[in-house]
N, C-alpha and C positions, 0 to 999 in steps of 0.2 A: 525699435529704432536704435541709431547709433548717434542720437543728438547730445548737444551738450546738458549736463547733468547740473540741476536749480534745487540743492539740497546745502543742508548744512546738519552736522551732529550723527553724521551717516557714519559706517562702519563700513573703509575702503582693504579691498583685500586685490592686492596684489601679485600678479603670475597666476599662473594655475597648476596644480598639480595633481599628481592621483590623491592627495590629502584634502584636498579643495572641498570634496561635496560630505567628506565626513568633519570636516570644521564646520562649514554650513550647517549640517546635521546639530551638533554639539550647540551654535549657538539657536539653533530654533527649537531645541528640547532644553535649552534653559529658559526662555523667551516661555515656554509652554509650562514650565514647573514650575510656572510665578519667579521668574527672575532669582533666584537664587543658588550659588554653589552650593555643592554637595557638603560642604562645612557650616551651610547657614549664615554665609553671609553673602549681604544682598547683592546681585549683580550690578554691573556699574550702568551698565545699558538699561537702565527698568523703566525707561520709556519706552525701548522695542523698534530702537531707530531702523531701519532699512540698509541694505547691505547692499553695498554697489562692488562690482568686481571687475576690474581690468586686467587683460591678459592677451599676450600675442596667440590668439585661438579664436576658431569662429564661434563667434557668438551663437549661433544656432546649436553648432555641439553645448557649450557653455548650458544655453539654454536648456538642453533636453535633459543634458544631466542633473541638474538642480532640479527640475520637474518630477524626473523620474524618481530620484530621493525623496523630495519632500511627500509625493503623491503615497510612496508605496511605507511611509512609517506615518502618514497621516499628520505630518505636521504642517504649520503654517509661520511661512519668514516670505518678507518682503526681496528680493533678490530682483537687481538689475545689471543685466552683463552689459559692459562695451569691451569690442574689438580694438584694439594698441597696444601700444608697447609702452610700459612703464616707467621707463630710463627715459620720455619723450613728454620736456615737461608741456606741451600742447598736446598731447592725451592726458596728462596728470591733470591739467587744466578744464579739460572736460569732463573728468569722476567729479570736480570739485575736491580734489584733492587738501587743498590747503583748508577747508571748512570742514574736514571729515574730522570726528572725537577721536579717532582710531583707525591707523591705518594699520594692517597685517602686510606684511612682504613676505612671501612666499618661495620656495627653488622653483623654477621656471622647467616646465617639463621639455621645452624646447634648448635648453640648453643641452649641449653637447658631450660637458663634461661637468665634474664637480668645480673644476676651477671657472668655467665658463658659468656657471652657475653664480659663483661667489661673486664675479665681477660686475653680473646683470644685477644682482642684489645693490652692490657696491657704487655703481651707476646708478641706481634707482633712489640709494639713497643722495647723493648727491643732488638731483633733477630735486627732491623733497626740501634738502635743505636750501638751496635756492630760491624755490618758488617758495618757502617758508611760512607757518602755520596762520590759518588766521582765525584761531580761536585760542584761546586760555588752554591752558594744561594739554592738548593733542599728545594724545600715547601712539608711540610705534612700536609694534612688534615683529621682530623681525624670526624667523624662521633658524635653527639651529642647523650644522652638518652635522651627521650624526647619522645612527642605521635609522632604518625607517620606524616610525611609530605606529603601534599599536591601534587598531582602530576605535578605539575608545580611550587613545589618550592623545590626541593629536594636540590639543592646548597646553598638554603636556611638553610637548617637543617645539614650541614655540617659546624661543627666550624674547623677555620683558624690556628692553630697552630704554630707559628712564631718558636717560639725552642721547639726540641720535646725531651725531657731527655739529654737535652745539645747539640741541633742541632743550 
Protein backbone atom coordinates (compact mmCIF):
# COMPACT_ATOMS: atom_id res chain seq x y z
CA UNK A 1 0.00 0.00 0.00
CA UNK A 2 0.85 3.65 -0.17
CA UNK A 3 -0.50 4.35 3.72
CA UNK A 4 0.96 6.44 6.04
CA UNK A 5 4.34 5.08 7.53
CA UNK A 6 4.19 4.21 11.95
CA UNK A 7 7.92 3.75 12.18
CA UNK A 8 10.54 5.43 13.96
CA UNK A 9 14.65 4.77 13.76
CA UNK A 10 14.02 3.77 10.02
CA UNK A 11 16.58 4.38 7.25
CA UNK A 12 14.73 6.95 4.74
CA UNK A 13 16.14 7.10 1.37
CA UNK A 14 15.23 9.68 -0.90
CA UNK A 15 14.61 9.90 -4.93
CA UNK A 16 15.48 6.95 -6.81
CA UNK A 17 18.11 6.34 -9.08
CA UNK A 18 20.05 3.68 -11.09
CA UNK A 19 22.31 3.74 -7.69
CA UNK A 20 19.10 2.97 -5.47
CA UNK A 21 19.08 -0.97 -5.54
CA UNK A 22 23.05 -1.17 -5.31
CA UNK A 23 22.87 1.10 -1.94
CA UNK A 24 19.97 -1.16 -0.97
CA UNK A 25 22.30 -4.08 -1.82
CA UNK A 26 25.40 -2.41 0.25
CA UNK A 27 23.31 -1.94 3.21
CA UNK A 28 21.63 -5.59 3.32
CA UNK A 29 25.24 -7.20 2.92
CA UNK A 30 26.32 -5.30 5.76
CA UNK A 31 23.08 -5.97 7.77
CA UNK A 32 24.19 -9.80 6.58
CA UNK A 33 28.08 -9.72 7.68
CA UNK A 34 26.98 -8.90 11.27
CA UNK A 35 26.66 -5.26 11.06
CA UNK A 36 29.98 -4.24 10.49
CA UNK A 37 32.29 -2.15 7.90
CA UNK A 38 34.86 -3.51 6.06
CA UNK A 39 37.44 -1.66 8.61
CA UNK A 40 35.73 -3.54 11.64
CA UNK A 41 33.85 -1.10 12.99
CA UNK A 42 30.69 -1.66 14.02
CA UNK A 43 27.71 -0.36 11.82
CA UNK A 44 25.72 2.28 13.24
CA UNK A 45 22.40 0.52 12.30
CA UNK A 46 23.17 -2.94 14.19
CA UNK A 47 19.65 -3.11 14.95
CA UNK A 48 18.72 -3.72 11.23
CA UNK A 49 16.12 -0.96 11.21
CA UNK A 50 13.96 -1.20 8.06
CA UNK A 51 14.43 1.04 4.96
CA UNK A 52 11.57 3.05 3.71
CA UNK A 53 12.06 4.82 0.25
CA UNK A 54 10.35 7.65 -1.28
CA UNK A 55 10.53 8.62 -4.69
CA UNK A 56 8.42 10.22 -7.72
CA UNK A 57 8.44 6.50 -9.41
CA UNK A 58 5.91 3.85 -9.21
CA UNK A 59 5.94 2.04 -6.57
CA UNK A 60 5.43 -1.17 -8.23
CA UNK A 61 8.56 -0.58 -10.49
CA UNK A 62 10.23 0.53 -7.06
CA UNK A 63 8.89 -2.70 -5.81
CA UNK A 64 10.13 -5.30 -8.46
CA UNK A 65 13.60 -3.85 -8.49
CA UNK A 66 14.38 -4.31 -4.78
CA UNK A 67 12.71 -7.88 -5.11
CA UNK A 68 14.68 -8.72 -8.00
CA UNK A 69 18.05 -7.63 -6.18
CA UNK A 70 17.62 -8.88 -3.00
CA UNK A 71 16.07 -12.32 -4.36
CA UNK A 72 18.80 -12.91 -6.92
CA UNK A 73 22.14 -12.32 -4.27
CA UNK A 74 20.11 -13.93 -1.60
CA UNK A 75 19.91 -11.40 0.77
CA UNK A 76 17.40 -10.09 3.32
CA UNK A 77 16.44 -5.99 4.09
CA UNK A 78 13.40 -4.94 5.13
CA UNK A 79 12.47 -2.41 2.16
CA UNK A 80 8.97 -0.36 2.00
CA UNK A 81 8.37 1.88 -1.17
CA UNK A 82 6.02 4.93 -1.24
CA UNK A 83 5.08 6.68 -4.30
CA UNK A 84 5.73 11.13 -3.84
CA UNK A 85 7.75 13.56 -4.16
CA UNK A 86 10.19 14.39 -1.54
CA UNK A 87 10.36 18.19 -1.87
CA UNK A 88 6.36 17.59 -0.42
CA UNK A 89 6.56 17.83 3.10
CA UNK A 90 2.90 15.85 3.26
CA UNK A 91 4.75 12.86 1.53
CA UNK A 92 7.87 13.49 3.89
CA UNK A 93 5.19 13.33 6.38
CA UNK A 94 4.12 9.95 5.42
CA UNK A 95 7.87 8.02 5.37
CA UNK A 96 7.86 9.47 8.92
CA UNK A 97 10.45 11.48 7.89
CA UNK A 98 11.25 13.47 10.95
CA UNK A 99 11.51 9.96 13.07
CA UNK A 100 13.88 8.44 10.62
CA UNK A 101 17.97 7.86 12.29
CA UNK A 102 18.96 8.55 8.70
CA UNK A 103 17.75 10.03 5.78
CA UNK A 104 19.87 9.43 2.40
CA UNK A 105 18.83 12.11 -0.47
CA UNK A 106 19.51 10.79 -3.65
CA UNK A 107 19.89 12.63 -7.75
CA UNK A 108 16.45 12.05 -8.76
CA UNK A 109 16.43 10.13 -12.00
CA UNK A 110 13.32 12.12 -13.08
CA UNK A 111 15.25 15.21 -13.14
CA UNK A 112 15.93 16.64 -16.28
CA UNK A 113 19.22 18.07 -15.87
CA UNK A 114 22.01 18.13 -13.36
CA UNK A 115 20.88 21.57 -12.21
CA UNK A 116 17.41 20.36 -12.04
CA UNK A 117 18.67 17.69 -9.92
CA UNK A 118 20.51 20.04 -7.52
CA UNK A 119 17.34 22.01 -6.87
CA UNK A 120 15.12 18.86 -6.19
CA UNK A 121 17.92 17.82 -3.66
CA UNK A 122 17.90 21.65 -2.56
CA UNK A 123 14.09 21.61 -2.16
CA UNK A 124 14.13 18.41 -0.39
CA UNK A 125 16.20 19.79 1.87
CA UNK A 126 14.49 22.60 2.92
CA UNK A 127 10.75 20.57 3.16
CA UNK A 128 13.51 18.34 5.90
CA UNK A 129 14.45 21.33 7.67
CA UNK A 130 11.04 22.58 8.28
CA UNK A 131 9.24 19.64 9.15
CA UNK A 132 12.59 19.24 11.41
CA UNK A 133 14.03 15.98 13.14
CA UNK A 134 12.23 14.53 15.87
CA UNK A 135 14.87 12.34 17.30
CA UNK A 136 18.43 13.04 18.77
CA UNK A 137 21.34 13.03 16.48
CA UNK A 138 19.31 12.29 12.74
CA UNK A 139 22.08 12.02 10.06
CA UNK A 140 21.55 13.19 6.39
CA UNK A 141 23.29 12.06 3.74
CA UNK A 142 23.00 13.74 0.97
CA UNK A 143 24.39 12.36 -2.54
CA UNK A 144 27.45 14.12 -4.28
CA UNK A 145 27.68 15.53 -8.21
CA UNK A 146 30.16 13.89 -9.49
CA UNK A 147 30.71 10.90 -12.43
CA UNK A 148 28.93 7.99 -11.59
CA UNK A 149 30.04 5.47 -8.97
CA UNK A 150 31.36 2.41 -9.10
CA UNK A 151 29.00 -0.35 -8.31
CA UNK A 152 30.59 -1.36 -5.28
CA UNK A 153 31.17 1.85 -4.02
CA UNK A 154 28.07 3.87 -4.01
CA UNK A 155 28.38 4.89 -0.13
CA UNK A 156 31.35 5.92 -1.42
CA UNK A 157 29.88 8.70 -3.63
CA UNK A 158 27.44 9.64 -0.92
CA UNK A 159 28.86 12.76 1.10
CA UNK A 160 28.11 12.74 5.02
CA UNK A 161 26.49 15.97 6.06
CA UNK A 162 26.91 16.57 9.69
CA UNK A 163 24.28 19.76 9.71
CA UNK A 164 22.01 20.06 6.95
CA UNK A 165 20.62 23.90 6.83
CA UNK A 166 20.93 24.02 10.68
CA UNK A 167 20.54 20.29 11.63
Amino acid sequence: GNYNMRLAGHILLLNWNSSSTALLRQIAMAYAEGGMYGNGAPWPWNNRPPVVVLADKRKAAMDEAVHEMLRDRGLKLEVHTREGNPFKQSDLRKVAAGKASTIIVQHPDSASTPQNAEAIKASVAMCLTALGPQVEHQRVVVQMTGPAPSEHGVLKSLGATKNLVGR
